[in-house]
MIDREN-678460 format. One record per atom (N, C-alpha, C): y, x, z. Coordinates in steps of 0.2 Angstrom, whole numbers, plus 5000, padded with zeros to 4 digits. Last residue first. Example, Ala and Ser with C-alpha at 12.3 -4.5 7.8 and 13.67 -1.06 7.14 Angstrom:
498950645035 499550685036 500050645039 497250665039 497850625039 498450665039 
***
This chain:
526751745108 526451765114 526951745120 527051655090 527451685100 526851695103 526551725077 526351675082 526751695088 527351715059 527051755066 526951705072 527551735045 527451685047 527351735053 528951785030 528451785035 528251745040 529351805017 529251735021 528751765025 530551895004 530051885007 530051815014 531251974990 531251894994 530451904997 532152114987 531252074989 531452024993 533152134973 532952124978 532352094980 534152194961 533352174962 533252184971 535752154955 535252194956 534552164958 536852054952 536252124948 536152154948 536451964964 536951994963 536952054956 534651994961 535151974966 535652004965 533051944957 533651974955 534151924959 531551974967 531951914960 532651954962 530051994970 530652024968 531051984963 529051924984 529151924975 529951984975 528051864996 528151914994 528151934987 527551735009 527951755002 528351835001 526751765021 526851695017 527251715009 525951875030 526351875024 526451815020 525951845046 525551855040 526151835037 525351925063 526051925060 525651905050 524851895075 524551865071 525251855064 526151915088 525451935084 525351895078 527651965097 527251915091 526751945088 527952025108 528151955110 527851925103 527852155109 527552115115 527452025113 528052225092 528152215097 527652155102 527352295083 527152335087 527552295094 527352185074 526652185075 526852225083 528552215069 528652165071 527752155076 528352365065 528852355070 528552275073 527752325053 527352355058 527752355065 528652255044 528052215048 527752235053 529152355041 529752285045 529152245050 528652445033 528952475040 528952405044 528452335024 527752335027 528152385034 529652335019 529352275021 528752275026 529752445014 530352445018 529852365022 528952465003 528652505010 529252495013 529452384995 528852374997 528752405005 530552464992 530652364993 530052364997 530852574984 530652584991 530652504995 530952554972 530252604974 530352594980 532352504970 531552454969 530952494973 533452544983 532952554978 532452514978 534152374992 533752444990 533552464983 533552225003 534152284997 533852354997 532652095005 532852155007 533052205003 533051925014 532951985007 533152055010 531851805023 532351875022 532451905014 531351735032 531351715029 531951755028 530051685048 530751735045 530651735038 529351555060 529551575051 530251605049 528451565073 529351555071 529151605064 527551465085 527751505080 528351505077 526251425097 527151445098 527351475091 525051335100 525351395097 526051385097 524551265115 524851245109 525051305106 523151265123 523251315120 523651285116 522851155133 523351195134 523351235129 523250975127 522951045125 523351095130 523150865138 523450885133 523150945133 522350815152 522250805146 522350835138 522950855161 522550875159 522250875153 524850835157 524150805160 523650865157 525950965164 525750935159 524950895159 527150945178 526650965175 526150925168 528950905172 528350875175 527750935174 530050965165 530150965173 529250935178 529850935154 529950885155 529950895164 530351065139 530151055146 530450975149 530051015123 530451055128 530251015134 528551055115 529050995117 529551045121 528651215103 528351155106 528751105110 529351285095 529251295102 528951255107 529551365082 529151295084 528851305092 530751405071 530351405077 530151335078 531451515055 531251415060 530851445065 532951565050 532351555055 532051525059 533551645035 533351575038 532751595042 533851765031 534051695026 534051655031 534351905035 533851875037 534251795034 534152085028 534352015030 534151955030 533852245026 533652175028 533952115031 534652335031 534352345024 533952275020 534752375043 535152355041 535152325032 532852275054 533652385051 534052335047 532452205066 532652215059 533252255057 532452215080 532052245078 531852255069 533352125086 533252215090 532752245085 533152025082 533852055080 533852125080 531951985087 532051995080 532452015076 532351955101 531852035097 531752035091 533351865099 533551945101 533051965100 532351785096 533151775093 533351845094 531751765107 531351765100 531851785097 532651735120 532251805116 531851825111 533051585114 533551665115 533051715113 531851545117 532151545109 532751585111 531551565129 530951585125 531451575118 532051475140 532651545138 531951585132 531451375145 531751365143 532251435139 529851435146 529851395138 530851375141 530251515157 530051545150 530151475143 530551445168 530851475163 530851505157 529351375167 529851325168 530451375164 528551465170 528451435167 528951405164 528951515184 529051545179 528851515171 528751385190 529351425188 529251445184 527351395189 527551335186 528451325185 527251505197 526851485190 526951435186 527351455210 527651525207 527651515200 526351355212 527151345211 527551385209 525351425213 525551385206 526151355207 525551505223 525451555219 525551485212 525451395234 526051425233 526151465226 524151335233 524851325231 525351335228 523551465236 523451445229 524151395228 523951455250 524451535246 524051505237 523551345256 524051355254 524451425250 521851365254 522451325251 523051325250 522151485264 521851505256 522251435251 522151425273 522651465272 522451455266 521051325274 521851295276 522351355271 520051395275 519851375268 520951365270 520851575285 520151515282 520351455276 521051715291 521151665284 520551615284 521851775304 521051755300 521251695297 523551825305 522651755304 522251795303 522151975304 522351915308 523151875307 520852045297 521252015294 521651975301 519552095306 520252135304 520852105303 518651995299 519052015309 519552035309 518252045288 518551995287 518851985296 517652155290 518152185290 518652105288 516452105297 516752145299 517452155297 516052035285 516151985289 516752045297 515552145278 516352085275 516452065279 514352195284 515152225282 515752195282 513652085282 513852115289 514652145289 513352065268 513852005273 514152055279 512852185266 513552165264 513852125269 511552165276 512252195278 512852215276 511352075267 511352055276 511852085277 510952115256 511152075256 511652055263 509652215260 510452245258 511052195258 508752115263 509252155268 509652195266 508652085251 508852035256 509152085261 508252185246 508652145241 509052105247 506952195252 507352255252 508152235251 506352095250 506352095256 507052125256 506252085236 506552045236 506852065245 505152225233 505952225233 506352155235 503952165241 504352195243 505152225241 503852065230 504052025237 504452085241 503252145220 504052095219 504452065226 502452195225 502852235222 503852195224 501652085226 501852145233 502452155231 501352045212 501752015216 501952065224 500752175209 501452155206 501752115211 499652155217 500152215219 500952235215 499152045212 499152055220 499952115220 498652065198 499352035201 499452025209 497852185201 498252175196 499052135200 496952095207 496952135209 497952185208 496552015197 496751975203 497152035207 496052085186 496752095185 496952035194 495052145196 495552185192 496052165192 494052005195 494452045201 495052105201 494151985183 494351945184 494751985191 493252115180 493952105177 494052045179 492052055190 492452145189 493252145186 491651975183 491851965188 492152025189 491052025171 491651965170 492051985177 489952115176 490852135172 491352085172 489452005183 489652055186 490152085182 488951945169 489151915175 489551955181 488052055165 488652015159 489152005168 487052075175 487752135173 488152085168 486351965173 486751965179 487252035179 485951965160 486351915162 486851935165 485152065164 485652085160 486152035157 484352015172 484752095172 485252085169 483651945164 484051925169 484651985173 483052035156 483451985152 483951965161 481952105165 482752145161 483252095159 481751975177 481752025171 482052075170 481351925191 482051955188 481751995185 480251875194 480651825192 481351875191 479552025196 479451975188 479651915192 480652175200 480452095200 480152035197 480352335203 480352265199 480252205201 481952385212 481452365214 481052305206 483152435210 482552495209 482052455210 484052305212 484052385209 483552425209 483252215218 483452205211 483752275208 482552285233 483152285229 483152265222 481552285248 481552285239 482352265237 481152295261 481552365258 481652335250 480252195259 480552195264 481152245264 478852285251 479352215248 480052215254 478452365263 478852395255 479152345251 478152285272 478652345273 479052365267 477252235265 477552185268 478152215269 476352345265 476552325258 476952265259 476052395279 476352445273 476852395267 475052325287 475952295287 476352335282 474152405287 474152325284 474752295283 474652505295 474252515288 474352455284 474752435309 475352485305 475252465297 473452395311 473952375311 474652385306 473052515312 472652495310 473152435306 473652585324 473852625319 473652585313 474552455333 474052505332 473852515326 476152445342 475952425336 475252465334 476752395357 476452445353 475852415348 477852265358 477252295361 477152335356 479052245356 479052255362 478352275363 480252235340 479352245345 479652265350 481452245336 481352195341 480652215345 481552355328 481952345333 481652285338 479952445324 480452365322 480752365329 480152615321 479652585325 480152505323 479752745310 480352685311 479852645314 478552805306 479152845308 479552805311 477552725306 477552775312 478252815312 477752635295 477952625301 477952675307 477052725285 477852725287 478252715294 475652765283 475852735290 476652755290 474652835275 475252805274 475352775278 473852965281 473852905281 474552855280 473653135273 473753085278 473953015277 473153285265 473253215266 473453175270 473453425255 473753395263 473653305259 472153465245 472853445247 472753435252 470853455240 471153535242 471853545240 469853375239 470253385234 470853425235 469053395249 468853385243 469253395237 470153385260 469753465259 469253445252 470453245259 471053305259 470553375256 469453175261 469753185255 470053235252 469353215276 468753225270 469153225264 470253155280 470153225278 469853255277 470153035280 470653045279 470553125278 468953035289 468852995281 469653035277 469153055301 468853085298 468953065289 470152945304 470253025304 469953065298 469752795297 469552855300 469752905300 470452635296 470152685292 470152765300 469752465296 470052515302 470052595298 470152415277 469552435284 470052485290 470752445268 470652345269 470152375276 471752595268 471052555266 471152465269 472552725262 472652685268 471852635266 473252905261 472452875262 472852795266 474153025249 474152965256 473552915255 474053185247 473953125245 473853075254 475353295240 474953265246 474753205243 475653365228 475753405236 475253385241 475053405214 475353325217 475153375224 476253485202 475853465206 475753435212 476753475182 476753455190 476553445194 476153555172 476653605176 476953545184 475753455166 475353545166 475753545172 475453325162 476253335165 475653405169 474553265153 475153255152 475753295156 473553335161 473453345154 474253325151 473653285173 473853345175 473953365166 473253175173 473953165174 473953215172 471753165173 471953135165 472953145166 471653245184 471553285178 471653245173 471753135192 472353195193 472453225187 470853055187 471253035187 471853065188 469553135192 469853155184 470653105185 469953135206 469953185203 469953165197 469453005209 470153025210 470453095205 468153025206 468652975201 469452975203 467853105216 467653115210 468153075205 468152995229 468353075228 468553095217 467152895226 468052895227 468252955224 465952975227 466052965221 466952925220 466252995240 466253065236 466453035230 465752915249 466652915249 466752975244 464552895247 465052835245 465952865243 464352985252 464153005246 464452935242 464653005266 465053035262 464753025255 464052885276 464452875270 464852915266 463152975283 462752915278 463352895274 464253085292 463753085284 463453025281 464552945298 465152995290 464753005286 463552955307 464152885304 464352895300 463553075313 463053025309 463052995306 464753045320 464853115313 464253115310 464752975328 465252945324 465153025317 463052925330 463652925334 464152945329 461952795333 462252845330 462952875331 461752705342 461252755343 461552815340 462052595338 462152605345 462052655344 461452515326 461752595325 462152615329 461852375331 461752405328 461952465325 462252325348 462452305340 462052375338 461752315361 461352265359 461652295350 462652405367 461952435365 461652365363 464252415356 463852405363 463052425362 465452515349 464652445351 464452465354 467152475352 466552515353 465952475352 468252415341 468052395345 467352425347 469752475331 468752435333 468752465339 470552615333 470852535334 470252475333 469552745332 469752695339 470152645337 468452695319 469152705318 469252695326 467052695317 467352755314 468252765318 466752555317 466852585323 467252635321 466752495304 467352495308 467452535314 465252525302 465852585299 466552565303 464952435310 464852485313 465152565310 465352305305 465352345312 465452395313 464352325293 465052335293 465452345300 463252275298 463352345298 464152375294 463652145304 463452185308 463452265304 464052075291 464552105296 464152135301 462652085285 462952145281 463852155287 461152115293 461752065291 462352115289 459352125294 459952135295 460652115290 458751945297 458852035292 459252045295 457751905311 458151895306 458351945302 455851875310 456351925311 457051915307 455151695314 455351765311 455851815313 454951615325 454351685326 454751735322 455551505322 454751515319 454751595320 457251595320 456951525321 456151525319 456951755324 457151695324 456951655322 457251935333 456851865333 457451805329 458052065324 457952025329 457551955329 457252205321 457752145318 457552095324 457852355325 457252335327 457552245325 458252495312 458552435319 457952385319 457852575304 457652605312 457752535316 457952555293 457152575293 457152565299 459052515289 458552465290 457852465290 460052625293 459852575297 459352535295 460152685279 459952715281 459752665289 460652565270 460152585269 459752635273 461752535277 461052465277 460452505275 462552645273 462452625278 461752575281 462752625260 462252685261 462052655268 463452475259 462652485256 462252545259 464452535266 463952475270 463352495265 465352585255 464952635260 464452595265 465352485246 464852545244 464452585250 466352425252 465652405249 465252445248 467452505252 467052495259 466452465257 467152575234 467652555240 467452555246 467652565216 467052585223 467452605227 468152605203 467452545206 467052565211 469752605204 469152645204 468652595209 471352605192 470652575197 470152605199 472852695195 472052665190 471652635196 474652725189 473952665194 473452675192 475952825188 475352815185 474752765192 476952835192 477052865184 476352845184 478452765202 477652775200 477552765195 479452895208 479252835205 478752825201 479752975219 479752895222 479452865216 479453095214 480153085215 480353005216 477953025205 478253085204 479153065207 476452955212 477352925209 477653005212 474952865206 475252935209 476052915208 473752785214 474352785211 474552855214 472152715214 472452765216 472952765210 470952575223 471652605219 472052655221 469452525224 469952565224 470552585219 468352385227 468752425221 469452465225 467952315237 467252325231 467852385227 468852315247 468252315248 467652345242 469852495244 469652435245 468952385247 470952605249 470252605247 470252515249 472252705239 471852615243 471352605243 473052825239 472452805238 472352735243 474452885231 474152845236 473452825235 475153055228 474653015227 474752975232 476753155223 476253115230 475753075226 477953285219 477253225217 476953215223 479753285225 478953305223 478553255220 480553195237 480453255231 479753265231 480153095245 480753125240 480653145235 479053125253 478953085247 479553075243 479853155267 479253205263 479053175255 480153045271 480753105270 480153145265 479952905269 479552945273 479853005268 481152825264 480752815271 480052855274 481752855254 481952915259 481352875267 481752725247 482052745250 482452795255 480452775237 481152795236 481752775239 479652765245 479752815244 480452835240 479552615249 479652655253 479552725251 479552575232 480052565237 479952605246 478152605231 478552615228 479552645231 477552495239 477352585241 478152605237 477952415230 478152415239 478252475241 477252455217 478152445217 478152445226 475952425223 476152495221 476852495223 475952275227 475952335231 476252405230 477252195217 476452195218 476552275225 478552045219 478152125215 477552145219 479651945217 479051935219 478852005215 481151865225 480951905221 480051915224 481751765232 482151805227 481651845223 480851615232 480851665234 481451715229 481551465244 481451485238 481451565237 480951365255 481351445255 481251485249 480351255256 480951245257 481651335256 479251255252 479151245259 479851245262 479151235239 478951165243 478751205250 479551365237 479951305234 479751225236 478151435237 478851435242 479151395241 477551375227 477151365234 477751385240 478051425215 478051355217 477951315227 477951545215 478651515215 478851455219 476651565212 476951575218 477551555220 476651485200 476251445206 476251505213 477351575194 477351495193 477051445200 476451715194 477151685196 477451625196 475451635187 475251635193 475851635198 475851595172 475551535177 475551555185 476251715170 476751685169 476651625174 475151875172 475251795171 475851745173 476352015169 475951965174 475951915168 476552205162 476352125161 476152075165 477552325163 477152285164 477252225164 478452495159 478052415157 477552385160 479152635161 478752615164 478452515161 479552775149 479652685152 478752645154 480252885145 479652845148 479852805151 480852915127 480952895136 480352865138 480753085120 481053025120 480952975129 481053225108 481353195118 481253125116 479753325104 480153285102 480453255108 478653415107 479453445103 479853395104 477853335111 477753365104 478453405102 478853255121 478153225115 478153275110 479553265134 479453285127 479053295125 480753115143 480153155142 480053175137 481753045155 481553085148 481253125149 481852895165 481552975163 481452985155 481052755166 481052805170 481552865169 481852585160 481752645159 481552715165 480452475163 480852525165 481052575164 480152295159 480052375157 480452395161 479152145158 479652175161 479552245158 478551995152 478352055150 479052075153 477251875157 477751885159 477951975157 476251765146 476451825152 477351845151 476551645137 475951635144 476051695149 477251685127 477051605130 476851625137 476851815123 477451805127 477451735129 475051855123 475551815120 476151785125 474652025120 474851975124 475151935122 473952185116 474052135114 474152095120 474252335120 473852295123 474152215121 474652415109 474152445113 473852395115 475652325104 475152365101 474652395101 476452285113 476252255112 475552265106 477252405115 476752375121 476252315118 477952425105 477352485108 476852455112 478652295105 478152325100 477752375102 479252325116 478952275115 478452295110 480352445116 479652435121 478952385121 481052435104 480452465104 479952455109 481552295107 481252305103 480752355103 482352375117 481952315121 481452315114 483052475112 482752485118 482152445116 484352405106 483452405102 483152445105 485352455113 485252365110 484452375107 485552595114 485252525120 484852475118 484652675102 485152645104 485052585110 483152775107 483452735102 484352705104 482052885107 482752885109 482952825105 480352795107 480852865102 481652845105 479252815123 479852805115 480252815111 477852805129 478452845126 478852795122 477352705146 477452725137 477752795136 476252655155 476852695155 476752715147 475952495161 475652535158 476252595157 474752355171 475652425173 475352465169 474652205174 474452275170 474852305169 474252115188 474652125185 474552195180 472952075197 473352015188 473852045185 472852165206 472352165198 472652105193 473752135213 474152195206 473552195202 474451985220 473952035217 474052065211 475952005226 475451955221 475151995218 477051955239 476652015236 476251965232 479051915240 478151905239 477851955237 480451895249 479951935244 479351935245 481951835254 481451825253 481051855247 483351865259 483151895250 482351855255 484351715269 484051775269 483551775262 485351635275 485551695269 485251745268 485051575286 484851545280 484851595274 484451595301 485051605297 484851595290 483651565311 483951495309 484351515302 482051635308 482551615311 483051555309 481051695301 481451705299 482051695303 479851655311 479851725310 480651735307 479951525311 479951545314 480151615313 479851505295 480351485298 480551525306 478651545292 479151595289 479751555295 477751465301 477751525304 478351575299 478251335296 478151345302 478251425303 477751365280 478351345282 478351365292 476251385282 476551425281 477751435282 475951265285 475851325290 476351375289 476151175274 476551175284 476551235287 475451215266 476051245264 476451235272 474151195272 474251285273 475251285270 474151055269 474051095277 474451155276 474351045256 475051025261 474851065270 473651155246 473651095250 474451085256 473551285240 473951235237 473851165242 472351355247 473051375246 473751325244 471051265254 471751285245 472251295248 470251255265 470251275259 470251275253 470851335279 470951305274 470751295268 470751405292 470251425288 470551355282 472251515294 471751465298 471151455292 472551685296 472651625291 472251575294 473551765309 472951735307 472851675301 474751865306 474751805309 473851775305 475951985312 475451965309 475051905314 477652055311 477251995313 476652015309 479252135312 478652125309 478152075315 481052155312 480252125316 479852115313 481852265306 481952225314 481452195315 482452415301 481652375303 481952325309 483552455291 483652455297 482952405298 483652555277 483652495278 483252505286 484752605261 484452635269 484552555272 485252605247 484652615251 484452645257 486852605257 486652635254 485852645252 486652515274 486752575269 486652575262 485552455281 486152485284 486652525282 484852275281 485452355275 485652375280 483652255288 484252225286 484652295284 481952165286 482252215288 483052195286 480552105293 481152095293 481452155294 478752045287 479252105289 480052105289 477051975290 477751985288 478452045290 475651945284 476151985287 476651985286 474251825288 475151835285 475251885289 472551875285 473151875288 473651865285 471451865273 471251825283 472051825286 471951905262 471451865264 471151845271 473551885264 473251915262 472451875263 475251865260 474751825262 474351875258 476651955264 476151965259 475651915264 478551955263 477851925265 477151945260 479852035270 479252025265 478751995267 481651985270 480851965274 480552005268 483152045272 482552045269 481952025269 485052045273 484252035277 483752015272 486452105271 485752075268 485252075273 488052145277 487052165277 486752115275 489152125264 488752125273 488152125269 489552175251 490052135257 489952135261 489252305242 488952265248 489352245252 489552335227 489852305231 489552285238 488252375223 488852395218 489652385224 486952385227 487452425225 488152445224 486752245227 487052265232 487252325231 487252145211 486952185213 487052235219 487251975212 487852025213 487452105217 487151795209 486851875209 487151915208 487251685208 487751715214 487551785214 486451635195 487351645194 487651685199 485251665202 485351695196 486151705194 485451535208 485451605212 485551675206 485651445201 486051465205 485951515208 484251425192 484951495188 485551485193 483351425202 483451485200 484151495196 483651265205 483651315209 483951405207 483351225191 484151225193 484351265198 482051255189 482451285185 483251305186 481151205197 481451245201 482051295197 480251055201 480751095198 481351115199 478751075203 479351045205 479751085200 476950985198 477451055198 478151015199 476050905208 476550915203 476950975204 474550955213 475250945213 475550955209 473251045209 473550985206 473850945206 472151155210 473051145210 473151095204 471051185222 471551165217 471951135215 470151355226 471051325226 470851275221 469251405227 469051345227 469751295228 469451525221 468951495218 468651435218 470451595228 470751555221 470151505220 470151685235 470551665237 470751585234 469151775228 468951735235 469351695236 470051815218 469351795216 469151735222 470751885227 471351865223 470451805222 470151995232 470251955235 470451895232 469452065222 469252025227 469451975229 470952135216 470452085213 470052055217 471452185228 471652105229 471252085221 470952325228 470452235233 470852195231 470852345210 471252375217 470752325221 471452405193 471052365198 471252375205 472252415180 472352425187 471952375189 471752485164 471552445170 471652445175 472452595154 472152545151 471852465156 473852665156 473052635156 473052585156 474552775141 474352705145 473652695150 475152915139 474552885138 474552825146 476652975135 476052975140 475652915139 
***
């Protein structure tokens, strides 16, 4: 899509009137540490909205502050609470300590005590250059690259001194080709600076600062005028000396131009056609005074009921209100005409889109009639952007006039703004894209918090479970501990361990005294005839002393007894007569650890016999 090349609009006027005798030569403050804590708490409302947000918009304009309060009720959906307008006093700088008191005063007022409120500024859209590109499909990460370079191809700028933002809109086809439309624009970097500046010494530093379109903008895309959803809509601004017409397809604005000719133009037919007939008034020395350009602007304000009727002393008393129109339809034709190619330079791009309605608002009480003169010239439904008529401010208490309405539109459109749809030049794409890094972080920090929340649940609630199984073991034992009577306590339980080691210290007493008898008989009961026994030592440790033994002495002393035998027989059968002898002695209770000490054949009597030594341990 082809660029434009010039958004003009009144606040070039104004911005000119406004500045020409500002000057600025307070020290700048410093508001770097302020921004990147706000920048740090940044948490796009999308994504999570913990409470309502509250929103002022402020637009300082050239004779009024308006102001606009609104509060989230939703999902872009946003609740009207109070609008204001407020007289500019006659100051002259902007930048003076007078107008920054004033100004503090009256946000204060209007915003109240609660501190946790988005503050938004308007800042003339002739400083600002909104252009709509293409691009070639690229990878995220060199997005930015191409937009800068297309952008900066077309309309040179040096990144020092402006402010350069982009958006991707939408995919579009170039020739066969898909690539993306991206919305771009440029501000002076100085102006943002000294808007910054002028809230930040009145103590309210600002979240964000965008131009009228992006307002408009924002009241269509959030469903606040239901009609402006879907489809193509135009906006026409008519201004003092310069008109702006923006069109935004499904809320988003695909195109701005300026047009050089406004309520100026229409005074000029106006002077021309009154200054044959109004009879000039006497002054100072006899002469006639001229006719004055607010007296015939008077009398185009008439046009609208929210002015005030003339009287028979004002000028063009005489004409009545569809005399009044014709002398400015040729004013308001050439508007017309430049609306038109501006359709036909969009219509060359986008054939098949067609704009349904156009919205009329103006810097002047505007006219029924004016509003439908457009309409039937350019042979669409028109009407007067007046959102406010659908949503009235929860607090007003006096009715708001249509005139009124119209001038609080762009106060209303910042007021509705979101770092999500809304652009921001103190929130770039870079800052974006800061404030997503920061966002992920936070996202997985909350995950695994989240994470270990429902481990530890996890854990708490088994241990609950754990415990009360626990209870009613006890319960149970303690039940069937009742039963028992006695009832056993530590007294009894002492005495049956007593008793049970005094049993134990019998049978002990017995055992180590009759233990070399039964070593003596199980190895009598259990050697065949074929075998005879030379010699049997035992090692039965001390003999009993009647006393318990100290603690100190080992209690494991091994008990062992050395058999020492010959065995008779076939030579072929010595071996497996020895190992039968061994398993028998294994298979008895009373000896383990049975090992072979000596195992030879030596001649006996003449004959051959197995001399063997076995070693085994008492149990």
């Amino acid at each position: 899509m082809s660029g434009i090349k010039d958004i003009t609009s009144t606040e070039k006027l104004l911005d000119i009137i406004r500045n020409k005798k500002d000057d600025i030569s307070s020290k700048p403050l410093d508001t770097s540490t302020m921004e990147k804590k706000r920048l740090f708490r940044f948490t796009p409302s999308q994504i999570v909205p913990l409470q309502k947000s509250i929103n002022v918009g402020v637009d300082i304009g050239h004779e009024f502050l308006r102001m606009v309060k609104s509060e989230r009720s939703g999902d872009n959906k946003w609740e009207l609470l109070d609008c204001k307008s407020v007289p500019l006093p006659h100051i002259d700088s902007r930048s003076s300590q007078e107008f920054i008191n004033f100004l503090r005063s009256e946000l204060n007022e209007f915003c109240g005590p609660k501190k946790d409120i988005n503050l938004w500024a308007n800042m003339s859209a002739a400083r600002v250059n909104v252009r709509h590109i293409s691009i070639p499909k690229v990878p995220k990460k060199q997005i930015e690259n191409a937009v800068y370079w297309t952008i900066k191809k077309e309309t040179p700028f040096d990144e020092k001194d402006t402010v350069f933002d982009y958006e991707i809109q939408g995919e579009v086809t170039d020739q066969g080709v898909s690539k993306w439309l991206t919305m771009v624009y440029t501000a002076s970097k100085e102006d943002i600076e000294n808007q910054k500046r002028l809230f930040s010494q009145i103590g309210l530093p600002l979240t964000g600062i965008s131009i009228t379109p992006f307002a408009i903008q924002n009241i269509f895309k959030t469903g606040w005028i239901p009609s402006a959803v879907e489809g193509t809509v135009a906006s026409l601004f008519i201004g003092n000396n310069f008109s702006r017409i923006d069109i935004y397809s499904k809320g988003k604005l695909i195109m701005t131009r300026g047009i050089k000719a406004g309520v100026n133009s229409m005074i000029e037919s106006l002077v021309e056609r009154l200054s044959g007939t109004w009879q000039e008034k006497p002054g100072k020395e006899g002469k006639r005074a001229p006719l004055s350009v607010e007296e015939v602007r008077k009398v185009l304000f008439s046009l609208s009921p929210d002015s005030p009727r003339l009287s028979e002393e004002d000028v063009g008393f005489e004409l009545t209100d569809e005399e009044k129109f014709e002398v400015i339809v040729p004013a308001l034709e050439r508007i017309v005409r430049q609306t038109e190619r501006t359709f036909e330079h969009y219509w060359t791009n986008h054939k098949e889109e067609k704009i349904d309605k156009i919205y009329v608002s103006s810097a002047m009480n505007i006219s029924r009639l004016i509003v439908e003169y457009i309409g039937e010239q350019l042979d669409m439904e028109s009407d007067l952007l007046d959102p406010l008529n659908l949503k009235k401010p929860y607090n007003s208490k006096e009715e708001i006039s249509v005139s009124e309405r119209l001038a609080l539109t762009p106060a209303l459109g910042l007021a509705i703004s979101d770092n999500a749809y809304t652009p921001n030049m103190i929130f770039t794409f870079r800052e974006k894209a800061k404030a997503t890094v920061i966002t992920g972080v936070n996202r997985i920090i909350l995950s695994v918090f989240i994470c270990i929340l429902f481990i530890a649940s996890g854990i708490f609630i088994y241990q609950i479970q754990e415990s009360r199984q626990k209870k009613e073991t006890i319960a149970g034992l303690e039940k069937q501990l009742l039963q028992y009577k006695p009832r056993i306590d530590q007294h009894v339980v002492s005495q049956i361990v007593t008793g049970y080691r005094n049993e134990y210290q019998i049978s002990k007493e017995y055992n180590d005294r009759y233990i070399g008898m039964a070593v003596l008989s199980e190895i009598s009961s259990l050697t065949p005839p074929n075998i005879r026994l030379v010699s049997l030592k035992t090692n039965l440790g001390a003999p009993p002393s009647g006393k318990e033994p100290p603690k100190e002495s080992k209690k494991d002393e091994f008990k062992n007894v050395i058999v020492e035998g010959i065995i008779f027989g076939d030579r072929r059968t010595l071996e497996s007569s020895l190992a039968g002898y061994i398993m028998k002695l294994e298979a008895s209770p009373m000896f383990y650890r049975i090992n072979i000490k000596k195992n030879s054949i030596e001649p006996f009597k003449k004959n051959e016999a197995l001399h063997f030594i076995i070693g085994m341990k008492i149990g």
